[in-house]
C-alpha positions as CSV (number, residue, x, y, z in Angstrom):
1,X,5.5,57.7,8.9
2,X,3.6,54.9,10.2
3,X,4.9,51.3,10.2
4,X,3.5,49.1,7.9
5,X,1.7,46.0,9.2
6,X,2.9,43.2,9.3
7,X,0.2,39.7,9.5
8,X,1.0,37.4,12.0
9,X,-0.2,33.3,11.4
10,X,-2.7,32.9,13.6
11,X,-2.0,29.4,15.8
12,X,-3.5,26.4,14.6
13,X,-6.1,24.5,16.5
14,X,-3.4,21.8,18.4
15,X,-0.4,23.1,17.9
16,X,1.9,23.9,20.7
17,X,4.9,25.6,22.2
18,X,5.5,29.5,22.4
19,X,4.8,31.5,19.2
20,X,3.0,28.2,17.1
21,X,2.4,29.6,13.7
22,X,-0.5,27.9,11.2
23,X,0.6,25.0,9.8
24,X,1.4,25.8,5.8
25,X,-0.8,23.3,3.2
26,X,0.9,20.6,1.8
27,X,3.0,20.5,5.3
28,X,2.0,16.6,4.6
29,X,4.3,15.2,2.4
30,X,7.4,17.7,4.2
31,X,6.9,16.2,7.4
32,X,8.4,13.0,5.5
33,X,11.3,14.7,3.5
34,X,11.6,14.7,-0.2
35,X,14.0,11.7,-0.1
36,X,11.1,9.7,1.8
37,X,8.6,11.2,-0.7
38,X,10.1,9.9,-4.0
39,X,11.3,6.6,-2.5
40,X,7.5,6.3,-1.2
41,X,6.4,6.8,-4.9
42,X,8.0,4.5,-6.2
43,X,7.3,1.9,-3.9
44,X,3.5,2.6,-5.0
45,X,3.9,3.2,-8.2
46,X,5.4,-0.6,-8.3
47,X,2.2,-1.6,-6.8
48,X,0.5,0.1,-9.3
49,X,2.0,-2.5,-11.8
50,X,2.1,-5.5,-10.1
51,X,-1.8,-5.0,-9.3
52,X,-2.2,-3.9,-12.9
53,X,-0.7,-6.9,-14.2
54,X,-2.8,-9.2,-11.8
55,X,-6.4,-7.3,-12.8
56,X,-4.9,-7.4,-16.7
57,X,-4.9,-11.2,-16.5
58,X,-7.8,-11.6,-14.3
59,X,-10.2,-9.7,-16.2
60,X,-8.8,-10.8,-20.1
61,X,-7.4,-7.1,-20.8
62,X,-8.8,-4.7,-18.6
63,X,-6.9,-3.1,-16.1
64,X,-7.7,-2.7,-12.2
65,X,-5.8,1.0,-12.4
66,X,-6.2,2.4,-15.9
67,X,-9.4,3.5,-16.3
68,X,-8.5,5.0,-19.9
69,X,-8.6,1.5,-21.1
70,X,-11.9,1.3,-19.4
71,X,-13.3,4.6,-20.4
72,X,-12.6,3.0,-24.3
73,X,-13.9,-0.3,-23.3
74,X,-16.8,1.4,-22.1
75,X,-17.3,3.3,-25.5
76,X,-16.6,0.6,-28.1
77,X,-19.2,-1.7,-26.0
78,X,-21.8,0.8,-26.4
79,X,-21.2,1.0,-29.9
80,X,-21.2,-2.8,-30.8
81,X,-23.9,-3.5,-27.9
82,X,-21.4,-5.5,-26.1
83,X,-23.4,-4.4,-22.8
84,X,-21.3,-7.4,-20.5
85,X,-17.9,-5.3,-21.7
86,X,-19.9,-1.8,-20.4
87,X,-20.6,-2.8,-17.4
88,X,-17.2,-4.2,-16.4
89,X,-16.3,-0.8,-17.9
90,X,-18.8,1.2,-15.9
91,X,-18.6,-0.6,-12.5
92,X,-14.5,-0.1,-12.6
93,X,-14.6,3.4,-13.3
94,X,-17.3,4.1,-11.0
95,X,-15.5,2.4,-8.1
96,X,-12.0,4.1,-9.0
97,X,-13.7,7.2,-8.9
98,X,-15.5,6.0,-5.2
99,X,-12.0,5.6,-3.8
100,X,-10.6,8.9,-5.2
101,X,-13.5,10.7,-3.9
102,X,-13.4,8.7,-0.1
103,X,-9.3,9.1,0.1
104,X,-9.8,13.1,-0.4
105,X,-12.5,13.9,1.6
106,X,-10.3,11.2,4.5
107,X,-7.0,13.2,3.6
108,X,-9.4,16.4,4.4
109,X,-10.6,15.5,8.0
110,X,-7.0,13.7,8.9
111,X,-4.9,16.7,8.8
112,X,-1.2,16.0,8.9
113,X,-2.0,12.3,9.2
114,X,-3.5,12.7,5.9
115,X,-1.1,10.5,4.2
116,X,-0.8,7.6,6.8
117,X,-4.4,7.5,6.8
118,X,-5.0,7.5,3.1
119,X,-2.1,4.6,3.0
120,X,-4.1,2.8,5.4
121,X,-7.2,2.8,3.0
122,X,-5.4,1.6,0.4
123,X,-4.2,-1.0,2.6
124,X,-7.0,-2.2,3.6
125,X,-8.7,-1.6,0.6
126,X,-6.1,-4.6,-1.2
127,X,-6.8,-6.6,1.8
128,X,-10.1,-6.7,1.3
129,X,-9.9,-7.8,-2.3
130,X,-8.0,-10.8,-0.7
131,X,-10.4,-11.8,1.3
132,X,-13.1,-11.6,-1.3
133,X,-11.1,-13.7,-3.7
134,X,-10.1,-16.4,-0.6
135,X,-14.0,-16.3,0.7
136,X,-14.8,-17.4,-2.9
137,X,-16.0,-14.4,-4.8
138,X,-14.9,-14.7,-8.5
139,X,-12.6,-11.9,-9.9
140,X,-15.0,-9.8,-11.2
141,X,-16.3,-8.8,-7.7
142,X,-12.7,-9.3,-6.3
143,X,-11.5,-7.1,-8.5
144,X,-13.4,-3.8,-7.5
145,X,-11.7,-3.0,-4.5
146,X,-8.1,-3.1,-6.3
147,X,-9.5,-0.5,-8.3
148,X,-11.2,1.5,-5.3
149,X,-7.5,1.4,-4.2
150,X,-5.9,2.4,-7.3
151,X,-8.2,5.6,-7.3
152,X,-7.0,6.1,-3.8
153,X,-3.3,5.8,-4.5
154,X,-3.3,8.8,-7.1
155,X,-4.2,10.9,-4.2
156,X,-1.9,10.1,-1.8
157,X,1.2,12.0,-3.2
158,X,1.9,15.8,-4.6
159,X,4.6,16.0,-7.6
160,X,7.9,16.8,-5.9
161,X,10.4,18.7,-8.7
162,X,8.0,18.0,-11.5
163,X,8.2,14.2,-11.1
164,X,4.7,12.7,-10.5
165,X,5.1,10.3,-7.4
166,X,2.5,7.4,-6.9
167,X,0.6,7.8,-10.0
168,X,-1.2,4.6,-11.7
169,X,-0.2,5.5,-15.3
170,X,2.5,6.0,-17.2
171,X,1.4,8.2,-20.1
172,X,2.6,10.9,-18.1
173,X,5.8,9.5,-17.0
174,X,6.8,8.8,-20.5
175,X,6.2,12.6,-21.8
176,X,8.0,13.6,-19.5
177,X,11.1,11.1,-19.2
178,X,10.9,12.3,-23.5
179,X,11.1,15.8,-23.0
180,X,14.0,15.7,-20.2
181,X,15.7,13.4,-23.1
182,X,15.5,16.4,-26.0
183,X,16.4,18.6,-23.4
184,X,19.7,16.5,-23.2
185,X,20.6,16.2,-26.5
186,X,19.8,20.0,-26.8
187,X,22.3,19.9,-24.1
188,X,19.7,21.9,-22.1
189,X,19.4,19.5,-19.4
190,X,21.0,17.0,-17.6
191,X,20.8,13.4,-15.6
192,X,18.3,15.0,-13.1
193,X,15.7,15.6,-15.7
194,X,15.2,12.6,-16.6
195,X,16.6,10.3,-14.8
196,X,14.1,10.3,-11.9
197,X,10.8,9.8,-14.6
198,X,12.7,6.7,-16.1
199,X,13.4,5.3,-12.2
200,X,9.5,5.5,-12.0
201,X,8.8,3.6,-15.6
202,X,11.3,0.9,-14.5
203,X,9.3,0.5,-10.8
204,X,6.0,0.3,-13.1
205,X,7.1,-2.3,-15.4
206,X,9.3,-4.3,-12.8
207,X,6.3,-4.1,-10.7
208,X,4.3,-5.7,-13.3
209,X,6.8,-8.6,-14.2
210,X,6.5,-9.2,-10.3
211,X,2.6,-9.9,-10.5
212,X,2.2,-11.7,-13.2
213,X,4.9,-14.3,-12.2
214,X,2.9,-14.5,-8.4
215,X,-0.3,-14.6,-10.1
216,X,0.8,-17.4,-11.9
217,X,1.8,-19.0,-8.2
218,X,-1.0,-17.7,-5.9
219,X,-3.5,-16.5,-8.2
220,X,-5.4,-13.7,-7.3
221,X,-4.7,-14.0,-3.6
222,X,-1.4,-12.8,-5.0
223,X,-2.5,-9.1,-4.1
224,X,-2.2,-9.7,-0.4
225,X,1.3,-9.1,-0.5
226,X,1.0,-5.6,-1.9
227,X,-1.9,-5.1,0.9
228,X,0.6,-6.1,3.9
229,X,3.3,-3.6,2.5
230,X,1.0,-0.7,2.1
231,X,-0.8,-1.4,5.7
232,X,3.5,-1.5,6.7
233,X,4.4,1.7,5.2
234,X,1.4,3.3,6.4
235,X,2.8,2.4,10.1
236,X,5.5,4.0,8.8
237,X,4.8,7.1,7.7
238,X,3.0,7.5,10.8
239,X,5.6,7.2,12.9
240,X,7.5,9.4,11.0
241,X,4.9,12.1,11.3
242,X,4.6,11.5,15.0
243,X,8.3,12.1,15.6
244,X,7.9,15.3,14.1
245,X,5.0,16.8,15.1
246,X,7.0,18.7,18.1
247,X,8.5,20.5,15.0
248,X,5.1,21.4,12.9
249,X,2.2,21.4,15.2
250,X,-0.6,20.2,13.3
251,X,-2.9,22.0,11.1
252,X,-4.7,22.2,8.2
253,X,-4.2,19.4,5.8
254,X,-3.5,20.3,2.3
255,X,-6.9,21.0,0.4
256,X,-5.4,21.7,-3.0
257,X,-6.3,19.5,-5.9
């Protein structure tokens, strides 16, 4: 009887050393370790609030990374003829929506410095409100490229064990932090499932608390400091990925939505 086949990976484009196999999608966010991962997503999600909190009081209730709140802004502007209120709407979720669509198709040509360079965006992204707001731009211009890095950040991680990592919102976060509760006092589940989705709620809100109180001592100029600690971690990450690459020749990045 004849032996089956058997497919070998073909190598990758890059990689090196005897027998190099295709580097698997999502190799990313492995390269860094799920320990690095989740500690990563908080750090962002953090961000997320303290930048939240600093657009929230900048713009008089709209938000730099929830663009629900702007989608209904949007609506209930249209249908009182509030046009000033739609266009704040429209021009937030518009430039959200640029830097989702720029970090993906970056993240697409970087390969497995997809995440380093995707950081860097959103880095520079934050810096670049900062210089806006100190060149003497008002905060409705300033703004825009907080949100252009919001929309960046969502991209940036995959879920690891469920637990969505670098997310802007929390809606999310709280189902699931009240699920892995009834699953507890079904006595289904334990301190692992939920425990890591309340971790992320807490970064959110403490993150918040942090901008609001440096807004009211820097003002909007306040953001810089989030700016210089992405542009840090993408550094980072990249040398991370560097020290590894010996280990997973590079490859494909991870093209999954």
């Amino acid at each position: 009887m004849p032996e089956p086949k058997t497919s070998t990976p073909e190598p990758v484009k890059g990689a090196s050393g005897p027998g190099a196999k295709a580097l698997p999608r999502g190799i990313v966010q492995p390269l860094i370790g799920p320990d690095a991962q989740v500690g990563l997503g908080v750090v962002l999600i953090a961000v997320a609030g303290y930048v939240d909190a600093i657009g929230y009081i900048e713009l008089g209730g709209l938000f730099a990374s929830f663009m629900s709140g702007a989608s209904i802004s949007l609506g209930v502007g249209i249908s009182e003829g509030h046009w000033d209120a739609v266009y704040k709407g429209a021009v937030l979720i518009a430039v959200f929506l640029a830097g989702t669509t720029m970090a993906t198709i970056l993240a697409d040509v970087t390969g497995i410095w997809a995440l380093p360079a995707v950081l860097l965006l959103e880095g520079s992204l934050l810096a670049g409100a900062a210089v806006l707001a100190g060149t003497g731009w008002g905060a409705s211009v300033a703004i825009l490229p907080v949100a252009a890095a919001m929309g960046v950040q969502n991209t940036a991680l995959r879920p690891v064990n469920g637990v969505r990592l670098g997310v802007t919102f929390m809606t999310g976060t709280l189902v699931s932090l009240g699920q892995g509760l009834g699953r507890v006092l079904l006595g289904r589940g334990g301190l692992r499932g939920w425990s890591p989705h309340a971790l992320l709620w807490c970064a959110f809100s403490a993150g918040a608390a942090v901008g609001a109180f440096l807004y009211d001592a820097f003002g909007f100029m306040a953001v810089s400091g989030p700016a210089a600690l992405i542009a840090a971690i993408a550094g980072l990450v990249a040398a991370m990925v560097f020290s590894k690459r010996r280990d997973h020749p590079s490859g494909e990045a991870d093209r999954s939505t």
